[in-house]
C-alpha positions, 0 to 999 in steps of 0.5 A: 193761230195759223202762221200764214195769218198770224204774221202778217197781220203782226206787221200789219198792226205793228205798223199801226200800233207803233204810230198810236202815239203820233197819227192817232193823236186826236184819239186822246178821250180826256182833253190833258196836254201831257209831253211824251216820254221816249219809249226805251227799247223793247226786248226782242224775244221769239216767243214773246206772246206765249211767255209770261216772262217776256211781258214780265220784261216789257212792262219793266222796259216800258214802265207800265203796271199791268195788262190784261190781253185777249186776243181772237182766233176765227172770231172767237176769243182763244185766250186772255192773259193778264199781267203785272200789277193792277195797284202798285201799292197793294202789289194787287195783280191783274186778274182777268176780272180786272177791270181798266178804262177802255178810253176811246174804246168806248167809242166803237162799243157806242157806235155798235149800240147806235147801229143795232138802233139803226137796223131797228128804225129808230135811228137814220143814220143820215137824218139831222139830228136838229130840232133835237135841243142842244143848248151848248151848240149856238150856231143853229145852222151848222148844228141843222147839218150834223147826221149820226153818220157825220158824228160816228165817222168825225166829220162834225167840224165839232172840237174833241173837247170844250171844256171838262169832259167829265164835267156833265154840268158844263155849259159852255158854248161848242164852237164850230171848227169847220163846217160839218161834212167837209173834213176830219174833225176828232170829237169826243162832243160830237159823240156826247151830242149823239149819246144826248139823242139816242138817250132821247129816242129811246128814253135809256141812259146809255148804261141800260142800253148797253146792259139790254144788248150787250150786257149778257156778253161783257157782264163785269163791265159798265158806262156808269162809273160803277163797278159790275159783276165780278170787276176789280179795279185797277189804280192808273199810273204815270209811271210804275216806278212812282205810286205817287204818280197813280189815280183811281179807276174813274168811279164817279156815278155818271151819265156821259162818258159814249166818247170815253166811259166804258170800264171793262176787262180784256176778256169783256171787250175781247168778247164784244169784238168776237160779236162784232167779227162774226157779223151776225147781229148787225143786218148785212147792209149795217154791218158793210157800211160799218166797215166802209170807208168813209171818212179819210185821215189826214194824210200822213196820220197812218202808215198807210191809207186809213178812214173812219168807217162808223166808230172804228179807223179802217186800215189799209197796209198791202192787201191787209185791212184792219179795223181798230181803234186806240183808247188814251185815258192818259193813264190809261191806254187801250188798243185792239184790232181784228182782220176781217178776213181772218177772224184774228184779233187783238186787244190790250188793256193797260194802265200805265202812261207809256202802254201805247208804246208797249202795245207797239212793241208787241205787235211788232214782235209778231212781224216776221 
């Protein structure tokens, strides 16, 4: 990576990712009310990315197992890494086949499938999705307004989450918060609304879709709850220090799960935001529209000015742009951005509680 990119865009996405637990709140994917630990302070190295040794440190300082890390030069993935534990019991190793929940990292992935639909005329992005029949949505006459674009940029008025989101048998009604179009509303149903359609339109559940376009390129990840490929799970953790605290890796059989359901190793979803930098799949049109911002956050959610455009936060810092989006699973917590106009990005996969703020420290190391 060129230092003339490089740092910049660390103290771009420091700034980013250091708000992860406050401004992007509303990404929680799974609806638990947890009180955050303070984060201890982070050892400040020079060379922190090259050096095993400094991850070795972070994790420790920040209690956190593992993690597996990519990140992009150009738009093309330049290296993994993987660290730490991926079971404190078995004192198993993360390993690039390691796989953690993406949480809300699911949702770009997702979006991405949708617009690839879109280019291809099954999907208008801006045409209602009713008479399509959504039995848990009772107000007819919001529900006639909601369009894919509201849905991908959380504009719906839709809660993130009524009720278990892991629960594919749940009944109960979905209650507007706002009028849809008129403001930010986070919602993780409102991504399972669109799942339900597309899987309608194109008569795939949402795994086989995302194996028919995307599988080729992350083969050790899946939105079914079951391993694929080469994939080794990891085991969750509240904290590293307490075995007890753990959870397995969500490997339930489902069909849900566009808002919160991806698993995947770094080096999978390092690959699939090298497709999306290069920019040769989406039709140019979809591509731009993609990237555009189109729904402000609320002020004072991010250091700087910040919209959704379709499926990722687009954020503005100087003249930098980043798009990224951030994934809490609660014991799982993911990050990942890239620079447009660089082709440099970043992911970061962990399955520690207190993983957004390591994720944090990191990046800040690399401002200058």
């Amino acid at each position: 990576m060129k230092p003339s990119t490089r740092l910049p865009f660390g103290a771009a996405l420091s700034a980013c990712a250091l708000a992860l637990g406050g401004c992007e709140q509303a990404l929680e994917a799974l609806p638990t009310q947890v009180e955050e630990p303070s984060a201890p302070q982070s050892p400040r190295t020079a060379d922190l990315l090259p050096g095993d040794e400094a991850f070795d440190d972070l994790l420790e300082a920040f209690d956190v197992p593992g993690m597996g890390f990519a990140t992009l030069t150009k738009c093309e993935v330049d290296r993994a890494r993987s660290v730490g534990l991926a079971n404190v019991e078995t004192s198993e190793r993360v390993t690039n086949n390691t796989a953690f929940e993406a949480a809300s990292l699911s949702k770009p992935v997702f979006a991405y499938l949708v617009l690839q639909l879109v280019d291809e005329g099954i999907i208008d992005l801006d045409a209602p999705l009713a008479p399509f029949p959504y039995p848990r949505i009772t107000d007819q006459d919001a529900f006639a307004e909601i369009t894919p674009r509201m849905i991908l940029t959380h504009r719906t008025g839709l809660p993130n989450w009524s009720g278990d989101s892991q629960d594919e048998t749940r009944t109960d009604p979905i209650a507007f918060r706002s009028a849809p179009g008129e403001t930010h509303s986070y919602s993780g149903e409102a991504f399972e609304l669109l799942r339900a359609y597309v899987v309608a339109k194109t008569e795939m559940s949402l795994h086989e879709l995302f194996v028919d376009r995307l599988g080729d390129a992350m083969p050790n990840s899946s939105f079914n709850g079951r391993l694929r490929g080469e994939a080794k799970p990891s085991r969750g953790y509240r904290s590293s220090r307490d075995a007890s605290s753990g959870r397995d890796l969500y490997l339930i059989p489902h069909e849900t799960g566009a808002a919160w359901g991806l698993i995947t190793t770094a080096s999978d979803y390092a690959a699939f935001l090298s497709e999306v930098c290069k920019a040769d799949v989406l039709s140019p049109g979809t591509q731009a529209d993609m990237l555009r911002p189109q729904a402000p956050l609320p002020r004072g959610e991010m250091p700087g000015p910040a919209a959704y455009g379709l499926g990722w936060v687009i954020f503005e810092l100087g003249s930098e742009t980043i798009v990224n989006h951030s994934g809490n699973n609660d014991e799982y917590r993911a990050f990942t951005a890239y620079l447009p106009e660089t082709g440099e990005g970043y992911v970061f996969l962990t399955n520690g509680r207190n993983g957004e703020d390591m994720i944090g420290a990191i990046m800040q190391s690399t401002a200058p």
